[in-house]
C-alpha positions in Angstrom: 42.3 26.4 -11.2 39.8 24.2 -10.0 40.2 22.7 -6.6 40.8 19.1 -5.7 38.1 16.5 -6.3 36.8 15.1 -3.4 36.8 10.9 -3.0 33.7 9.5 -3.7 32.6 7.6 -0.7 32.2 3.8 -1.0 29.1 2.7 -0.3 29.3 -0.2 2.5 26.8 -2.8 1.4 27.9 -6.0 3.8 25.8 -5.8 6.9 26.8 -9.7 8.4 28.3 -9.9 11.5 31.8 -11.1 12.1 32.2 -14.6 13.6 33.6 -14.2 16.6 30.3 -12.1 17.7 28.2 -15.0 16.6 30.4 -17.4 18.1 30.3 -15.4 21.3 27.5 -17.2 23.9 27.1 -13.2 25.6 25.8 -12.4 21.9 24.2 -15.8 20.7 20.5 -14.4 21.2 20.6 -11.0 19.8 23.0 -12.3 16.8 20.2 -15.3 16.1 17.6 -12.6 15.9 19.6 -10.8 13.8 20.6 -13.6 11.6 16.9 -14.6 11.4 16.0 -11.1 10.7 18.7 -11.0 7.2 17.5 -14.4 6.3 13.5 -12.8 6.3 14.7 -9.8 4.3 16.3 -11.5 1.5 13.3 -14.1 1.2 10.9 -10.8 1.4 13.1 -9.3 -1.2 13.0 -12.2 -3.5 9.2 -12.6 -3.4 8.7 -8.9 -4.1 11.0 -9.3 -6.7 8.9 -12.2 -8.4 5.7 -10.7 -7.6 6.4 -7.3 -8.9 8.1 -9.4 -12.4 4.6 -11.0 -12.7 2.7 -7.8 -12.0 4.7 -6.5 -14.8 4.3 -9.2 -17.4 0.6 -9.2 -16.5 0.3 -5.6 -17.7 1.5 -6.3 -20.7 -1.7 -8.3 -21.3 -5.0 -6.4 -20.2 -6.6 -8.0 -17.0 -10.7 -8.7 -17.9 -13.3 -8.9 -15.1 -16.8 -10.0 -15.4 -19.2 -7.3 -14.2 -22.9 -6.9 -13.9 -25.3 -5.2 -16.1 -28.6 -4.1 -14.9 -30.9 -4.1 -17.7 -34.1 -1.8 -17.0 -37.5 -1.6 -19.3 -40.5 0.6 -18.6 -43.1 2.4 -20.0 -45.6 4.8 -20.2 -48.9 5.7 -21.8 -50.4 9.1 -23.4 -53.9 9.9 -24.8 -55.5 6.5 -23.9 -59.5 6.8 -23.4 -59.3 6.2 -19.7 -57.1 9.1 -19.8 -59.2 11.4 -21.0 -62.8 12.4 -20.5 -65.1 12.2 -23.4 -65.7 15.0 -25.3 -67.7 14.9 -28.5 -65.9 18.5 -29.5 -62.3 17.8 -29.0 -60.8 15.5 -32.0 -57.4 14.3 -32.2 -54.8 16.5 -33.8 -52.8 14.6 -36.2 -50.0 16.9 -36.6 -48.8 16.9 -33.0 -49.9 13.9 -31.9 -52.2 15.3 -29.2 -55.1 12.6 -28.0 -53.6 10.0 -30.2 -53.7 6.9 -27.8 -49.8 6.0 -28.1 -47.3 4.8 -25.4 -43.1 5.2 -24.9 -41.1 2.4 -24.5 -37.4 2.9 -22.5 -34.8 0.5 -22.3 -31.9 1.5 -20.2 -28.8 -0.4 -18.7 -25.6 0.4 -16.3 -22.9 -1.5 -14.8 -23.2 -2.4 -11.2 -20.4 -1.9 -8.7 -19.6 -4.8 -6.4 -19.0 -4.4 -3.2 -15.6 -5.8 -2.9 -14.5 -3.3 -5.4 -13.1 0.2 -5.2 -15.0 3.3 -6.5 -14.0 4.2 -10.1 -12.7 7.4 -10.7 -13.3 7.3 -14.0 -16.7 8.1 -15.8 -18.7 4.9 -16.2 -19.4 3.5 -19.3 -22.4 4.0 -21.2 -24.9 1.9 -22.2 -24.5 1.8 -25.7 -20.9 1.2 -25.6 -21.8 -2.3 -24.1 -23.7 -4.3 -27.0 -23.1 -5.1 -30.1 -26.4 -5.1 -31.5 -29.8 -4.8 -30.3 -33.6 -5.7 -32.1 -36.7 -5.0 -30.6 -39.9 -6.8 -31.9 -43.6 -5.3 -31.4 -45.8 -8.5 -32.0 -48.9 -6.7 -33.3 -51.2 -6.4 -36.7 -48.4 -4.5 -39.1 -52.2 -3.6 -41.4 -53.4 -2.0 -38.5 -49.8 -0.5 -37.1 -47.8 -0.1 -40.4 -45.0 2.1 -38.3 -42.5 -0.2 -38.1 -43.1 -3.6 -35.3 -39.2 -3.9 -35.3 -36.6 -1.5 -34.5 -33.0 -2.8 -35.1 -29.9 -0.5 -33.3 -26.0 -1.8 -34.9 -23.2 -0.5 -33.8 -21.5 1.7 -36.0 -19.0 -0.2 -38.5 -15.2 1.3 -39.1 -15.1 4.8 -40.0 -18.5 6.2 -38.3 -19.3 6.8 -35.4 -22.3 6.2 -32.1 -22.9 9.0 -29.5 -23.0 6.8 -26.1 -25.9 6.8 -24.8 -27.6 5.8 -21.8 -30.6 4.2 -23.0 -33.4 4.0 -26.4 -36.8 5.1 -26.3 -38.8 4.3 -28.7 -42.6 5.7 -29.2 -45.5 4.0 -30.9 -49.0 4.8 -31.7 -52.0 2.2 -30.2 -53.8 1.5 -27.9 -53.9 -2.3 -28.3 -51.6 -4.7 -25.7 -48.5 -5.4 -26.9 -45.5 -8.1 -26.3 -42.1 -7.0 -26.5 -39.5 -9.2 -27.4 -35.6 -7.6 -27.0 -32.5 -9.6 -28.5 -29.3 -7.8 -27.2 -25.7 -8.9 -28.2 -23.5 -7.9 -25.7 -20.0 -6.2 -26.4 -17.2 -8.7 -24.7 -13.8 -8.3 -24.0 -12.2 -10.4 -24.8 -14.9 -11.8 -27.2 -17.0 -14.6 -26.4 -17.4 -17.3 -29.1 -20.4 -20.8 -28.0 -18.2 -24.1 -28.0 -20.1 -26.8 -29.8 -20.7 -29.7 -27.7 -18.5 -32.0 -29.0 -15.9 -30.0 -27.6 -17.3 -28.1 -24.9 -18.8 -31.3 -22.9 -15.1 -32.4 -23.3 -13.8 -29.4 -21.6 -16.9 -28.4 -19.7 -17.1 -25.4 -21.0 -19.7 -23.4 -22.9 -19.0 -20.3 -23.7 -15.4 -18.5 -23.5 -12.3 -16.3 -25.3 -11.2 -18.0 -28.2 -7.2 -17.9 -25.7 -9.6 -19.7 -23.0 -10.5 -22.5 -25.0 -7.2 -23.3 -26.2 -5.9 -23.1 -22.9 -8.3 -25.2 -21.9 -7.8 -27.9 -24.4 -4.3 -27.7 -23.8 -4.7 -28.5 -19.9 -6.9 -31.1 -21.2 -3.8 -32.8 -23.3 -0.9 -32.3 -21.0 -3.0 -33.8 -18.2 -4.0 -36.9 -20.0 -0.5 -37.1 -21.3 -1.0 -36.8 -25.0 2.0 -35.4 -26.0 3.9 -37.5 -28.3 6.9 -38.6 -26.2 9.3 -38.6 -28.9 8.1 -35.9 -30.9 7.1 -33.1 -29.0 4.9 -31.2 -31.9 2.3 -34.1 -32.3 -0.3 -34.5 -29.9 -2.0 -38.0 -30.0 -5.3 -38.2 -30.0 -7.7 -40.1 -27.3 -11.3 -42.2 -27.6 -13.0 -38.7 -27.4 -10.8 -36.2 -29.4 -10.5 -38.5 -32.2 -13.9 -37.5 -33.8 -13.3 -33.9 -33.0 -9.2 -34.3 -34.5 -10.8 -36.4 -37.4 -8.0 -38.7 -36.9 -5.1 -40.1 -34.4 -3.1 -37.0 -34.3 -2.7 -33.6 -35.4 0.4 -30.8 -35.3 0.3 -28.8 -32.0 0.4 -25.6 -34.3 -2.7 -26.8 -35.9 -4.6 -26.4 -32.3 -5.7 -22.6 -32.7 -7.3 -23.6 -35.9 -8.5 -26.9 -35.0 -10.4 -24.3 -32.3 -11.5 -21.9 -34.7 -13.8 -24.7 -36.4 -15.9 -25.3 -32.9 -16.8 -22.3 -32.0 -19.7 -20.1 -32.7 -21.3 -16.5 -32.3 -22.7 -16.7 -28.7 -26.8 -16.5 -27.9 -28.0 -13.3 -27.4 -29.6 -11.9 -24.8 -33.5 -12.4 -25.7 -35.9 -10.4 -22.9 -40.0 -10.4 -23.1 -42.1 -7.4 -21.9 -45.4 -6.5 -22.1 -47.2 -3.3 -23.3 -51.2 -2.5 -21.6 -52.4 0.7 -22.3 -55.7 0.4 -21.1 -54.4 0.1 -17.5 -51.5 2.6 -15.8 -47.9 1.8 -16.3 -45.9 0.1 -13.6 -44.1 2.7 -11.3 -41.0 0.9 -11.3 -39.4 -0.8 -14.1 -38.8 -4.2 -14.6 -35.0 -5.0 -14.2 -32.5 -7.9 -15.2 -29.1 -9.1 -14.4 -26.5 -9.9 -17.3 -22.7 -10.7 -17.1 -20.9 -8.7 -19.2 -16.8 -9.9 -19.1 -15.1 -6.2 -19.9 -11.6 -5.0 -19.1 -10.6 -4.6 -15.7 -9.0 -0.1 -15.9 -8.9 -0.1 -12.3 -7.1 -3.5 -11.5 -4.4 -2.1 -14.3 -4.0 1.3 -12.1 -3.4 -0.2 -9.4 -0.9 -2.6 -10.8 0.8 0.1 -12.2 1.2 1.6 -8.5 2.3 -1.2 -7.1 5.1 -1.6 -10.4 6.4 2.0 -9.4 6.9 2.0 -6.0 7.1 5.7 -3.8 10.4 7.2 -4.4 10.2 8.6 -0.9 9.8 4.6 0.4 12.5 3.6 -1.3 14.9 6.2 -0.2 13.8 5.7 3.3 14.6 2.1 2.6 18.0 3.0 1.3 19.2 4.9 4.0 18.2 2.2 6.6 20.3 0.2 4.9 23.1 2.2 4.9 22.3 2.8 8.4 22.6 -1.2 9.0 25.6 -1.5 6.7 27.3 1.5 9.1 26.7 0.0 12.3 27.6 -3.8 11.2 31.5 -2.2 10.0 31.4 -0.4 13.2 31.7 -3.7 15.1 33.8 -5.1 12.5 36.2 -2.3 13.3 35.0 -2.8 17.4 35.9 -6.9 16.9 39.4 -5.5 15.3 40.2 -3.0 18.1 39.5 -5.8 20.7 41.1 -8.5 19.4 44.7 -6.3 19.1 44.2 -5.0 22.8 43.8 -8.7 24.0 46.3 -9.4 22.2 48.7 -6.9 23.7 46.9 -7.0 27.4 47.7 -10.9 27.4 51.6 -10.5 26.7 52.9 -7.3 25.4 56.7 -8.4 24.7 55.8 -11.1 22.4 52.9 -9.2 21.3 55.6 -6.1 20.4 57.8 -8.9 18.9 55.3 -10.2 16.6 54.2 -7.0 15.7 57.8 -5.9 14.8 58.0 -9.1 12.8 55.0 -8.3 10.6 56.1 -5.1 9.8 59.3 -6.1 8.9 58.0 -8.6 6.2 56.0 -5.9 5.2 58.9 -3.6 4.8 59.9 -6.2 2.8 57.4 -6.8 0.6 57.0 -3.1 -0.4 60.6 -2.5 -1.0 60.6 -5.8 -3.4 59.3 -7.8 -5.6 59.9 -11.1 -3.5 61.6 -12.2 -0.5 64.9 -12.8 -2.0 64.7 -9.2 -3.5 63.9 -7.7 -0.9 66.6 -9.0 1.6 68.8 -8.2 -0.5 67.9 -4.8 -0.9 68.1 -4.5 2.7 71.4 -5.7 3.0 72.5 -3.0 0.7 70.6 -0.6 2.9 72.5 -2.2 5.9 76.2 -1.4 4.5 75.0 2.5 4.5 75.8 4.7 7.6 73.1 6.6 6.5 70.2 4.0 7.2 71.2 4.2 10.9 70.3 7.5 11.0 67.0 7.1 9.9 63.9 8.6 12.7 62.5 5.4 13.3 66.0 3.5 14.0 66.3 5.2 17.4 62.6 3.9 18.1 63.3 0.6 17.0 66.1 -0.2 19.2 64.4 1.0 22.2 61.8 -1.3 21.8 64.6 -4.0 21.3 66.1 -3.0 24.2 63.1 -3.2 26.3 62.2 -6.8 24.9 65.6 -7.8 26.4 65.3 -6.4 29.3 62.0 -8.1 30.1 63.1 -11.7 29.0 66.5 -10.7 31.2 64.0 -9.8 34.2 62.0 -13.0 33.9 64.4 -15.4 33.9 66.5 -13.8 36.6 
């Protein structure tokens, strides 16, 4: 047979401090400061509350940052004549390549970390993974260079798939100076679409999410207060949205798609170089700075730490407030305590009559449902021998008899 459960124990929660203690001018400093300090809690509490609600309704979106992309081009040279020393006995050898005056063009590219931002544990993104598309133009005779003056790179469409990669190299025969000309469509998230004019001198914006834009227009109409007052889903039109709504109103459902018909694929990224084999290649290569708007992985971890706070800081937490919650019924009880032994030190007769009286209503109330009941009830309990008897009768008229004698004393 299993033993008897033991009680749960409540768990006290109200940490305020009683009245009197407030009221008291020996206390009014410390119970301010503590006042203030409950006051700071819950507003601190509250705050988190929000922030951490926000925090969470922002992961549900992805958060985007714009980072920097270092774009690097260089080259190098093989088998050109001031390379090599004249010799009527060696020829070129056509099948490897060897003394064929060519050069190697390398195009490279990695994100840069800023300064204000933490180091990534994870593995950096590749180069590849970051454009779109990418075409590079050789401007030279295609007679006396039929190898191909343009080499395209597209990224893979649905079902296949690229190997990331670093950087391109690409290698070409010649000997003859050549311009390079690189157009580069960068990979955006979220994807970048060119406002037209009409719109984007409106909004002052020229390039931006398709979500950007309309958020934009939007600010645009509730700030100029185009919002049809009496109907809410028509949004009037002003002197300079009128050509671009092609009329004096349009359906606010009909926004996104008035959007979709002002913007555009966004300009690539067009970079010149230049090729001179008869002289040596640079030792460094020639760099440029892009913008690349990508999403943000390490702002979402660290959301996501903040979302699910440390178990072991929230049960230190919990067991402070307990603490807190002990030690303010602990002077509840103390107040209590008190208050009856004044009460008795300032005049124990009446405070024993009073006392006696309460008890006796409460007799009362257990041993009926009302006062009538109950008086009644005690009369029949009178009429009995038996109730005369009873252990606490003998205590009771002790105490009566020592109330009398006191008031007897007192006014002899």
């Amino acid at each position: 047979m299993d033993g008897p459960k033991t009680a749960k124990k409540r768990k006290l929660t109200d940490k305020s401090l009683p009245n009197a203690i407030l009221q008291n001018p020996d206390f009014a400093q410390d119970s301010q400061m503590y006042q203030d300090l409950l006051g700071m809690e819950r507003k601190l509490d509250w705050t988190m509350m929000r922030k951490k609600a926000e925090i969470q309704d922002a992961l549900g979106r992805t958060p985007t940052t714009t980072r920097t992309l270092r774009l690097f081009m260089s080259h190098t040279v093989s088998g050109q004549s001031w390379q090599t020393t004249p010799d009527l006995n060696d020829s070129p050898n056509f099948e490897t390549g060897e003394g064929i005056p060519a050069w190697q063009l390398k195009i490279e590219g990695r994100l840069l970390e800023s300064p204000s931002q933490r180091k990534d544990k994870a593995v950096p993104r590749k180069f590849s993974t970051l454009i779109k598309r990418m075409v590079v133009e050789f401007d030279r005779d295609a007679t006396l260079y039929p190898d191909g003056n343009i080499v395209e790179w597209p990224r893979a469409t649905t079902g296949m798939h690229n190997p990331p990669l670093d950087g391109f190299t690409i290698r070409r025969k010649g000997d003859a100076p050549t311009k390079v000309r690189l157009v580069m469509y960068l990979e955006h998230y979220p994807e970048q679409f060119r406002v037209m004019p009409e719109l984007g001198n409106l909004l002052g914006i020229k390039e931006d999410s398709r979500i950007g834009v309309i958020q934009a227009l939007w600010n645009y109409i509730k700030i100029q207060g185009l919002q049809d007052k009496a109907d809410r889903r028509l949004v009037r039109a002003d002197e300079k949205l009128r050509p671009i709504f092609n009329g004096d109103s349009i359906l606010f459902q009909k926004l996104p798609e008035l959007v979709n018909r002002c913007l555009n694929p966004p300009e690539p990224i067009v970079v010149h170089y230049s090729i001179d084999p008869t002289i040596p290649a640079p030792e460094r290569p020639t760099a440029w700075d892009v913008e690349v708007k990508m999403d943000d992985a390490a702002l979402k971890g660290r959301m996501q730490v903040v979302v699910q706070a440390n178990k072991e800081s929230l049960q230190n937490v919990a067991k402070l407030d307990d603490e807190i919650a002990t030690l303010a019924q602990s002077l509840h009880n103390s107040h209590l305590k008190r208050t009856f032994l004044q009460s008795f030190a300032r005049d124990p007769a009446q405070f024993i009559h009073t006392w006696l009286e309460s008890q006796s209503h409460d007799l009362e109330a257990v041993l009926g449902s009302g006062p009538t009941d109950g008086l009644t009830l005690r009369q029949e309990e009178l009429k009995r021998s038996e109730f005369f008897r009873l252990p606490w009768v003998e205590e009771a008229v002790s105490v009566q008899e020592g109330v009398r004698l006191a008031n007897k004393a007192t006014q002899g």
